[in-house]
C-alpha positions in Angstrom: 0.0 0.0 0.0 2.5 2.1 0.9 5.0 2.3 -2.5 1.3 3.4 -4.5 0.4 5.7 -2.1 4.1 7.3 -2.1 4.2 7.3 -5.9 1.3 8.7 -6.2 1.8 12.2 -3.4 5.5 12.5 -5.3 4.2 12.2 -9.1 5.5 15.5 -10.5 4.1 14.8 -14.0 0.7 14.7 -12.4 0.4 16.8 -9.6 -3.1 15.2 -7.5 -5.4 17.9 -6.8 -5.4 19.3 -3.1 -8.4 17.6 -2.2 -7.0 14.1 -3.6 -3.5 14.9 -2.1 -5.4 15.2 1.1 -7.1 12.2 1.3 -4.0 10.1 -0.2 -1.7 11.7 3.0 -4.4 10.7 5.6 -4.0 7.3 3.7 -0.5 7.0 3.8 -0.1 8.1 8.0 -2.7 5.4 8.6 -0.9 3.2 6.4 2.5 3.5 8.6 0.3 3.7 11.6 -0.9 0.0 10.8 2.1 -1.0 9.9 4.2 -0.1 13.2 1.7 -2.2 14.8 1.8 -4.8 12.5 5.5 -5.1 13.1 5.3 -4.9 17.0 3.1 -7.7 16.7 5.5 -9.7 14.8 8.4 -9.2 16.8 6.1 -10.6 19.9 5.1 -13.5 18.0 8.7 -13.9 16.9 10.1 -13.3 20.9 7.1 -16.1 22.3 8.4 -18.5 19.4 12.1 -18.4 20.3 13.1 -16.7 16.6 13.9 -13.3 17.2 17.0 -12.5 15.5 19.2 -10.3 16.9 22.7 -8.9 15.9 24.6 -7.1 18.9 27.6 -4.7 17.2 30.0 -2.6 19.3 28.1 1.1 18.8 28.7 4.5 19.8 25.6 4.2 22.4 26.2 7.6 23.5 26.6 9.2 19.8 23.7 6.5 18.1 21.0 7.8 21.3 21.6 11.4 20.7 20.8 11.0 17.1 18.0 9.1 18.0 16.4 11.6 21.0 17.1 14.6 17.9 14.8 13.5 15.7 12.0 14.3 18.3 13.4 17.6 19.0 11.4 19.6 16.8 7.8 18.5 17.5 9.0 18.4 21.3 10.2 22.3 20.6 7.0 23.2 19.0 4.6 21.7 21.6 6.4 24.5 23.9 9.0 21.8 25.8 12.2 21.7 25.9 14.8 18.2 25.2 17.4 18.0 27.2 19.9 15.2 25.6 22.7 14.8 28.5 24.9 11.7 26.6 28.9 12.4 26.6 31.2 9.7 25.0 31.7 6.8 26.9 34.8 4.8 27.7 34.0 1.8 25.4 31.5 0.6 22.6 28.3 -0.9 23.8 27.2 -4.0 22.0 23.8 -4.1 21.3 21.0 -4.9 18.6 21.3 -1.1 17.1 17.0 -2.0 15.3 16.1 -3.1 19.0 17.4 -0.1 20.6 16.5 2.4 17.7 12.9 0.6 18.8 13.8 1.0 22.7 14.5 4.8 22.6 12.0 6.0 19.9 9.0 3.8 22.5 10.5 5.6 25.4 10.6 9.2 23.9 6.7 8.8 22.4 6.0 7.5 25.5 7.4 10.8 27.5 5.7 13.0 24.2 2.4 11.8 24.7 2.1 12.3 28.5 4.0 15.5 29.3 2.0 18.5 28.8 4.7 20.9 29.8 8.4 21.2 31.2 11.1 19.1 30.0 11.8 15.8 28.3 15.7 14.6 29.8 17.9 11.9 27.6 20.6 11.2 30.1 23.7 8.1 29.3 26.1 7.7 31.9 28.1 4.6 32.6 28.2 3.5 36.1 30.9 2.3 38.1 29.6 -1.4 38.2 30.6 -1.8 34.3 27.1 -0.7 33.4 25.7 1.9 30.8 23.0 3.4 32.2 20.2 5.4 29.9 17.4 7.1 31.6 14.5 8.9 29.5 13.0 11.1 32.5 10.0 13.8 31.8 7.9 16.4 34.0 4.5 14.9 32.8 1.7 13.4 34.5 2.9 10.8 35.9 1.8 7.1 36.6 0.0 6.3 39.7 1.7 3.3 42.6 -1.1 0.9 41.7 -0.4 0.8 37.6 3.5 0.6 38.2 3.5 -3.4 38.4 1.6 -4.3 35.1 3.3 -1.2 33.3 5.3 -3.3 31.0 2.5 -6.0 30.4 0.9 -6.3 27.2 -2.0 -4.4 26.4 -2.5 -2.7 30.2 -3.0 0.8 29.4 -3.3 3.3 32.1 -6.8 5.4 32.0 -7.6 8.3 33.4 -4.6 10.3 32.9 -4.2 13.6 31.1 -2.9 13.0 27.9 -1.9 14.5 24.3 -4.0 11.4 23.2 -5.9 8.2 24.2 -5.1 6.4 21.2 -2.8 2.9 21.6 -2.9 -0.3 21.9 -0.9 -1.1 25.4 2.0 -2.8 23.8 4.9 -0.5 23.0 6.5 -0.6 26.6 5.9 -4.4 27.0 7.9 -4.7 23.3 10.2 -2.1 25.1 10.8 -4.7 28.3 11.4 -7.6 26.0 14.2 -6.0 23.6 16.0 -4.9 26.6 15.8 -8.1 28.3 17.7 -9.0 24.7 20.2 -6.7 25.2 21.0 -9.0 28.5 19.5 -5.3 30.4 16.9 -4.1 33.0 14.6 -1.8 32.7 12.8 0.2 36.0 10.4 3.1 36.2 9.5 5.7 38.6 7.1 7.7 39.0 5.6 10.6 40.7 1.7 11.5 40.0 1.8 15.1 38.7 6.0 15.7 38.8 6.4 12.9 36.1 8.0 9.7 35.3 11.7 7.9 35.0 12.4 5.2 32.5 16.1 3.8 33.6 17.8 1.1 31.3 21.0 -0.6 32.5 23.2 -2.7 30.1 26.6 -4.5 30.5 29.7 -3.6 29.1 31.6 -6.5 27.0 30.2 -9.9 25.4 29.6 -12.2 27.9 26.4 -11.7 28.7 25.6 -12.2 24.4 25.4 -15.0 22.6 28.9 -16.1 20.7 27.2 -16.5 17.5 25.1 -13.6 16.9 27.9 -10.8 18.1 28.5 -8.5 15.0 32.6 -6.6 14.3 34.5 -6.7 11.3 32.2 -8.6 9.5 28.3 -8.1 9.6 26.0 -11.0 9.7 23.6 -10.8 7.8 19.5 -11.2 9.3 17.5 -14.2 7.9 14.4 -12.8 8.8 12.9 -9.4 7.1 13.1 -6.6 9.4 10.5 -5.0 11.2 12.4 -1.9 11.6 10.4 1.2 10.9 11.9 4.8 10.1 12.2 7.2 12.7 10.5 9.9 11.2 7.2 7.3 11.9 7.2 7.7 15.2 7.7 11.6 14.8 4.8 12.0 12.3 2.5 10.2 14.6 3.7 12.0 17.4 3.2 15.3 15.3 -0.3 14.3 14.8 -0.8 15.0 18.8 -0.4 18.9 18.5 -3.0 21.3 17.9 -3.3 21.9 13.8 -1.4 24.9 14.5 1.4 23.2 15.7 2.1 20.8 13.0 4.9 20.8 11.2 3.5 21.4 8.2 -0.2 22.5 8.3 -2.1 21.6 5.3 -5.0 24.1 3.7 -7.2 22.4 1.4 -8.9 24.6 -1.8 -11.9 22.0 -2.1 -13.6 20.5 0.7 -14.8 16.8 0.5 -18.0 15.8 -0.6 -19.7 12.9 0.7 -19.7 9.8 -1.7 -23.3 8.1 -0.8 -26.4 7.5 -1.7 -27.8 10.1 0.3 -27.0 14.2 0.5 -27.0 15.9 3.9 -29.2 19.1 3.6 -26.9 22.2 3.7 -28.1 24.3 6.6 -26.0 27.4 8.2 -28.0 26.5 11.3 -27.5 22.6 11.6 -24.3 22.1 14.4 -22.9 19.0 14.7 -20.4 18.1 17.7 -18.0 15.9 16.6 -15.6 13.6 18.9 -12.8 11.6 18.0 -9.3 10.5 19.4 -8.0 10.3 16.5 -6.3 14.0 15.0 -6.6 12.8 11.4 -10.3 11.1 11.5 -11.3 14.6 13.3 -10.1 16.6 10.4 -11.0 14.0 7.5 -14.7 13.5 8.7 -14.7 17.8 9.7 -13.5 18.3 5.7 -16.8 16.4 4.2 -19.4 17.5 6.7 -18.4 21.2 7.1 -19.8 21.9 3.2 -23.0 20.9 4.4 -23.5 21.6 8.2 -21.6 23.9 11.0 -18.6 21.1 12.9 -17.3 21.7 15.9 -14.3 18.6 16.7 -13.0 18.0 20.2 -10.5 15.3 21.0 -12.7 13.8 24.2 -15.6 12.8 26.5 -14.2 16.1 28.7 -13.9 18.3 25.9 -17.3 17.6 24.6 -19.2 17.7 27.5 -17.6 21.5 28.3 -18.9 22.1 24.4 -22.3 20.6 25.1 -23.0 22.8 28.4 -21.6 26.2 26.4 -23.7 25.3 23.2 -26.3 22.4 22.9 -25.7 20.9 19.3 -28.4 19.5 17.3 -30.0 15.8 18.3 -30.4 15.3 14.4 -30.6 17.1 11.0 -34.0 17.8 9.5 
Protein backbone atom coordinates (compact mmCIF):
# COMPACT_ATOMS: atom_id res chain seq x y z
CA UNK A 1 0.00 0.00 0.00
CA UNK A 2 2.54 2.07 0.86
CA UNK A 3 4.99 2.29 -2.52
CA UNK A 4 1.32 3.43 -4.54
CA UNK A 5 0.43 5.67 -2.07
CA UNK A 6 4.11 7.30 -2.08
CA UNK A 7 4.20 7.29 -5.91
CA UNK A 8 1.25 8.75 -6.19
CA UNK A 9 1.83 12.21 -3.44
CA UNK A 10 5.54 12.46 -5.35
CA UNK A 11 4.24 12.15 -9.08
CA UNK A 12 5.48 15.55 -10.47
CA UNK A 13 4.06 14.79 -13.99
CA UNK A 14 0.70 14.75 -12.35
CA UNK A 15 0.45 16.78 -9.56
CA UNK A 16 -3.05 15.24 -7.54
CA UNK A 17 -5.44 17.88 -6.84
CA UNK A 18 -5.40 19.25 -3.14
CA UNK A 19 -8.38 17.64 -2.15
CA UNK A 20 -7.03 14.06 -3.59
CA UNK A 21 -3.48 14.86 -2.09
CA UNK A 22 -5.37 15.23 1.14
CA UNK A 23 -7.09 12.20 1.25
CA UNK A 24 -4.02 10.05 -0.22
CA UNK A 25 -1.66 11.70 3.01
CA UNK A 26 -4.39 10.73 5.56
CA UNK A 27 -4.03 7.26 3.73
CA UNK A 28 -0.52 7.05 3.81
CA UNK A 29 -0.10 8.12 8.00
CA UNK A 30 -2.68 5.44 8.61
CA UNK A 31 -0.92 3.18 6.39
CA UNK A 32 2.46 3.49 8.60
CA UNK A 33 0.29 3.67 11.61
CA UNK A 34 -0.85 -0.04 10.82
CA UNK A 35 2.08 -0.97 9.90
CA UNK A 36 4.23 -0.11 13.18
CA UNK A 37 1.67 -2.19 14.76
CA UNK A 38 1.78 -4.77 12.46
CA UNK A 39 5.52 -5.06 13.13
CA UNK A 40 5.26 -4.95 17.01
CA UNK A 41 3.09 -7.67 16.71
CA UNK A 42 5.46 -9.69 14.81
CA UNK A 43 8.39 -9.19 16.78
CA UNK A 44 6.13 -10.56 19.87
CA UNK A 45 5.13 -13.46 17.98
CA UNK A 46 8.66 -13.89 16.93
CA UNK A 47 10.06 -13.31 20.91
CA UNK A 48 7.05 -16.09 22.30
CA UNK A 49 8.39 -18.52 19.43
CA UNK A 50 12.14 -18.41 20.25
CA UNK A 51 13.05 -16.67 16.57
CA UNK A 52 13.92 -13.27 17.20
CA UNK A 53 16.97 -12.50 15.47
CA UNK A 54 19.18 -10.31 16.88
CA UNK A 55 22.75 -8.90 15.91
CA UNK A 56 24.57 -7.10 18.86
CA UNK A 57 27.63 -4.66 17.22
CA UNK A 58 29.99 -2.65 19.28
CA UNK A 59 28.10 1.10 18.84
CA UNK A 60 28.72 4.46 19.76
CA UNK A 61 25.61 4.21 22.36
CA UNK A 62 26.22 7.61 23.49
CA UNK A 63 26.62 9.24 19.81
CA UNK A 64 23.68 6.52 18.11
CA UNK A 65 20.95 7.77 21.33
CA UNK A 66 21.56 11.39 20.75
CA UNK A 67 20.78 11.01 17.05
CA UNK A 68 17.98 9.14 17.96
CA UNK A 69 16.40 11.63 21.00
CA UNK A 70 17.10 14.61 17.90
CA UNK A 71 14.78 13.55 15.72
CA UNK A 72 11.95 14.30 18.32
CA UNK A 73 13.44 17.64 18.98
CA UNK A 74 11.36 19.64 16.80
CA UNK A 75 7.80 18.51 17.51
CA UNK A 76 8.98 18.45 21.26
CA UNK A 77 10.21 22.25 20.64
CA UNK A 78 7.02 23.17 18.99
CA UNK A 79 4.63 21.72 21.60
CA UNK A 80 6.39 24.50 23.94
CA UNK A 81 8.99 21.79 25.78
CA UNK A 82 12.24 21.70 25.89
CA UNK A 83 14.84 18.15 25.24
CA UNK A 84 17.42 17.98 27.16
CA UNK A 85 19.90 15.22 25.65
CA UNK A 86 22.73 14.79 28.49
CA UNK A 87 24.91 11.72 26.60
CA UNK A 88 28.93 12.43 26.65
CA UNK A 89 31.16 9.68 25.02
CA UNK A 90 31.71 6.76 26.91
CA UNK A 91 34.84 4.83 27.73
CA UNK A 92 34.01 1.84 25.36
CA UNK A 93 31.52 0.63 22.64
CA UNK A 94 28.34 -0.87 23.76
CA UNK A 95 27.17 -3.95 22.04
CA UNK A 96 23.84 -4.15 21.25
CA UNK A 97 21.01 -4.87 18.63
CA UNK A 98 21.26 -1.14 17.12
CA UNK A 99 17.04 -1.97 15.30
CA UNK A 100 16.11 -3.08 18.97
CA UNK A 101 17.41 -0.12 20.63
CA UNK A 102 16.49 2.39 17.67
CA UNK A 103 12.86 0.59 18.77
CA UNK A 104 13.77 1.03 22.75
CA UNK A 105 14.54 4.75 22.61
CA UNK A 106 12.00 5.95 19.93
CA UNK A 107 8.95 3.84 22.49
CA UNK A 108 10.49 5.57 25.41
CA UNK A 109 10.56 9.16 23.85
CA UNK A 110 6.72 8.79 22.44
CA UNK A 111 6.01 7.54 25.48
CA UNK A 112 7.39 10.83 27.53
CA UNK A 113 5.74 13.04 24.25
CA UNK A 114 2.40 11.82 24.72
CA UNK A 115 2.14 12.32 28.45
CA UNK A 116 4.02 15.51 29.29
CA UNK A 117 1.98 18.53 28.76
CA UNK A 118 4.68 20.94 29.77
CA UNK A 119 8.37 21.15 31.19
CA UNK A 120 11.11 19.10 30.02
CA UNK A 121 11.78 15.79 28.30
CA UNK A 122 15.71 14.64 29.76
CA UNK A 123 17.85 11.90 27.60
CA UNK A 124 20.56 11.17 30.12
CA UNK A 125 23.68 8.14 29.32
CA UNK A 126 26.10 7.67 31.91
CA UNK A 127 28.09 4.56 32.62
CA UNK A 128 28.21 3.47 36.11
CA UNK A 129 30.87 2.28 38.13
CA UNK A 130 29.56 -1.45 38.16
CA UNK A 131 30.64 -1.78 34.26
CA UNK A 132 27.08 -0.73 33.36
CA UNK A 133 25.72 1.88 30.84
CA UNK A 134 22.99 3.45 32.19
CA UNK A 135 20.23 5.45 29.90
CA UNK A 136 17.36 7.14 31.63
CA UNK A 137 14.54 8.90 29.54
CA UNK A 138 13.03 11.15 32.51
CA UNK A 139 9.98 13.84 31.85
CA UNK A 140 7.92 16.44 33.99
CA UNK A 141 4.45 14.86 32.77
CA UNK A 142 1.67 13.43 34.54
CA UNK A 143 2.88 10.75 35.92
CA UNK A 144 1.81 7.10 36.61
CA UNK A 145 0.04 6.33 39.74
CA UNK A 146 1.75 3.31 42.63
CA UNK A 147 -1.05 0.88 41.66
CA UNK A 148 -0.36 0.78 37.61
CA UNK A 149 3.50 0.59 38.15
CA UNK A 150 3.52 -3.40 38.37
CA UNK A 151 1.61 -4.25 35.06
CA UNK A 152 3.26 -1.19 33.30
CA UNK A 153 5.31 -3.27 31.00
CA UNK A 154 2.46 -5.98 30.42
CA UNK A 155 0.86 -6.30 27.16
CA UNK A 156 -1.96 -4.36 26.40
CA UNK A 157 -2.48 -2.72 30.21
CA UNK A 158 -3.01 0.81 29.37
CA UNK A 159 -3.31 3.27 32.06
CA UNK A 160 -6.81 5.40 31.95
CA UNK A 161 -7.64 8.29 33.38
CA UNK A 162 -4.57 10.32 32.94
CA UNK A 163 -4.15 13.63 31.08
CA UNK A 164 -2.91 12.99 27.94
CA UNK A 165 -1.93 14.48 24.27
CA UNK A 166 -3.96 11.40 23.24
CA UNK A 167 -5.91 8.24 24.21
CA UNK A 168 -5.08 6.40 21.16
CA UNK A 169 -2.76 2.88 21.58
CA UNK A 170 -2.92 -0.32 21.88
CA UNK A 171 -0.91 -1.05 25.38
CA UNK A 172 1.95 -2.82 23.79
CA UNK A 173 4.92 -0.48 23.02
CA UNK A 174 6.53 -0.58 26.62
CA UNK A 175 5.88 -4.44 27.02
CA UNK A 176 7.89 -4.66 23.35
CA UNK A 177 10.23 -2.08 25.09
CA UNK A 178 10.79 -4.73 28.33
CA UNK A 179 11.44 -7.62 25.97
CA UNK A 180 14.16 -5.99 23.61
CA UNK A 181 16.04 -4.93 26.58
CA UNK A 182 15.83 -8.13 28.30
CA UNK A 183 17.70 -9.04 24.66
CA UNK A 184 20.16 -6.70 25.15
CA UNK A 185 20.99 -8.96 28.52
CA UNK A 186 19.50 -5.32 30.44
CA UNK A 187 16.86 -4.12 32.97
CA UNK A 188 14.58 -1.82 32.66
CA UNK A 189 12.76 0.21 35.98
CA UNK A 190 10.38 3.08 36.25
CA UNK A 191 9.48 5.73 38.58
CA UNK A 192 7.14 7.70 39.01
CA UNK A 193 5.60 10.63 40.67
CA UNK A 194 1.67 11.52 40.03
CA UNK A 195 1.79 15.14 38.71
CA UNK A 196 6.01 15.68 38.78
CA UNK A 197 6.42 12.90 36.08
CA UNK A 198 8.03 9.74 35.34
CA UNK A 199 11.74 7.88 35.04
CA UNK A 200 12.35 5.24 32.50
CA UNK A 201 16.08 3.76 33.60
CA UNK A 202 17.76 1.10 31.26
CA UNK A 203 21.01 -0.62 32.50
CA UNK A 204 23.23 -2.65 30.07
CA UNK A 205 26.65 -4.46 30.50
CA UNK A 206 29.74 -3.59 29.13
CA UNK A 207 31.55 -6.48 27.05
CA UNK A 208 30.24 -9.88 25.36
CA UNK A 209 29.60 -12.25 27.91
CA UNK A 210 26.40 -11.73 28.65
CA UNK A 211 25.62 -12.23 24.39
CA UNK A 212 25.41 -15.04 22.62
CA UNK A 213 28.91 -16.05 20.68
CA UNK A 214 27.19 -16.46 17.45
CA UNK A 215 25.13 -13.59 16.86
CA UNK A 216 27.93 -10.83 18.12
CA UNK A 217 28.51 -8.51 15.05
CA UNK A 218 32.56 -6.63 14.29
CA UNK A 219 34.47 -6.67 11.30
CA UNK A 220 32.18 -8.59 9.47
CA UNK A 221 28.27 -8.14 9.62
CA UNK A 222 25.95 -10.97 9.69
CA UNK A 223 23.58 -10.79 7.77
CA UNK A 224 19.47 -11.20 9.25
CA UNK A 225 17.47 -14.20 7.86
CA UNK A 226 14.37 -12.83 8.82
CA UNK A 227 12.87 -9.43 7.12
CA UNK A 228 13.08 -6.64 9.35
CA UNK A 229 10.52 -5.01 11.23
CA UNK A 230 12.37 -1.87 11.60
CA UNK A 231 10.36 1.18 10.89
CA UNK A 232 11.85 4.79 10.06
CA UNK A 233 12.17 7.19 12.73
CA UNK A 234 10.54 9.88 11.17
CA UNK A 235 7.19 7.33 11.88
CA UNK A 236 7.22 7.65 15.23
CA UNK A 237 7.67 11.64 14.80
CA UNK A 238 4.78 11.99 12.29
CA UNK A 239 2.54 10.20 14.56
CA UNK A 240 3.67 12.05 17.38
CA UNK A 241 3.18 15.27 15.29
CA UNK A 242 -0.33 14.26 14.80
CA UNK A 243 -0.84 15.03 18.81
CA UNK A 244 -0.44 18.90 18.50
CA UNK A 245 -3.03 21.28 17.93
CA UNK A 246 -3.30 21.93 13.82
CA UNK A 247 -1.42 24.89 14.49
CA UNK A 248 1.38 23.22 15.67
CA UNK A 249 2.09 20.84 13.02
CA UNK A 250 4.91 20.75 11.16
CA UNK A 251 3.45 21.39 8.20
CA UNK A 252 -0.16 22.46 8.32
CA UNK A 253 -2.14 21.58 5.27
CA UNK A 254 -4.96 24.15 3.68
CA UNK A 255 -7.22 22.45 1.37
CA UNK A 256 -8.93 24.56 -1.76
CA UNK A 257 -11.93 22.04 -2.06
CA UNK A 258 -13.56 20.49 0.70
CA UNK A 259 -14.75 16.78 0.49
CA UNK A 260 -18.03 15.85 -0.60
CA UNK A 261 -19.69 12.88 0.71
CA UNK A 262 -19.75 9.78 -1.68
CA UNK A 263 -23.32 8.12 -0.75
CA UNK A 264 -26.37 7.50 -1.69
CA UNK A 265 -27.78 10.15 0.25
CA UNK A 266 -27.01 14.23 0.53
CA UNK A 267 -26.99 15.86 3.85
CA UNK A 268 -29.21 19.09 3.64
CA UNK A 269 -26.89 22.24 3.70
CA UNK A 270 -28.10 24.27 6.56
CA UNK A 271 -26.03 27.42 8.18
CA UNK A 272 -28.04 26.50 11.34
CA UNK A 273 -27.54 22.64 11.57
CA UNK A 274 -24.35 22.08 14.43
CA UNK A 275 -22.94 19.05 14.67
CA UNK A 276 -20.40 18.10 17.74
CA UNK A 277 -18.03 15.86 16.61
CA UNK A 278 -15.61 13.62 18.85
CA UNK A 279 -12.79 11.63 18.02
CA UNK A 280 -9.31 10.54 19.44
CA UNK A 281 -7.95 10.25 16.54
CA UNK A 282 -6.32 14.02 15.02
CA UNK A 283 -6.63 12.78 11.43
CA UNK A 284 -10.32 11.12 11.52
CA UNK A 285 -11.30 14.57 13.30
CA UNK A 286 -10.10 16.58 10.36
CA UNK A 287 -11.04 13.99 7.48
CA UNK A 288 -14.71 13.48 8.71
CA UNK A 289 -14.67 17.84 9.72
CA UNK A 290 -13.47 18.35 5.65
CA UNK A 291 -16.80 16.40 4.17
CA UNK A 292 -19.43 17.52 6.69
CA UNK A 293 -18.36 21.23 7.07
CA UNK A 294 -19.76 21.93 3.21
CA UNK A 295 -23.00 20.94 4.35
CA UNK A 296 -23.49 21.64 8.25
CA UNK A 297 -21.59 23.91 11.05
CA UNK A 298 -18.65 21.07 12.94
CA UNK A 299 -17.29 21.73 15.87
CA UNK A 300 -14.27 18.63 16.71
CA UNK A 301 -13.05 17.97 20.19
CA UNK A 302 -10.53 15.27 21.00
CA UNK A 303 -12.70 13.80 24.17
CA UNK A 304 -15.60 12.82 26.47
CA UNK A 305 -14.17 16.06 28.66
CA UNK A 306 -13.94 18.31 25.94
CA UNK A 307 -17.30 17.62 24.61
CA UNK A 308 -19.21 17.66 27.47
CA UNK A 309 -17.61 21.54 28.30
CA UNK A 310 -18.90 22.08 24.43
CA UNK A 311 -22.27 20.61 25.13
CA UNK A 312 -23.03 22.79 28.44
CA UNK A 313 -21.58 26.20 26.37
CA UNK A 314 -23.74 25.30 23.21
CA UNK A 315 -26.26 22.36 22.86
CA UNK A 316 -25.67 20.93 19.28
CA UNK A 317 -28.44 19.52 17.26
CA UNK A 318 -29.97 15.78 18.27
CA UNK A 319 -30.37 15.32 14.38
CA UNK A 320 -30.57 17.10 10.99
CA UNK A 321 -34.00 17.83 9.48
Amino acid sequence: MLAPLQDALSDRTHPLAPPQRERLELAQRNTNRLLKLVNTLLDFSRIEAGRMEAVYEPTDLAMFTTELASVFRSAIERAGLRLIVDCPPLSEPVYVDREMWEKIVLNLLSNAFKFTLEGEITVRLHPTDGNRAILQIQDTGTGIAPEHLPHLFERFYQVRGTQARTHEGSGIGLALVHELVQLQGGTIDVSSTVGQGTCFTIALPFGTEHLPSDLLGDRVQPTRILASTAISAASYVEEVDRWLPPEQHQEIKKVEEQFTLNTDYSLPTSTLARVLLVDDNADMREYLTRILSKHVQVEAVADGAAALAVIRERVPQSRLE
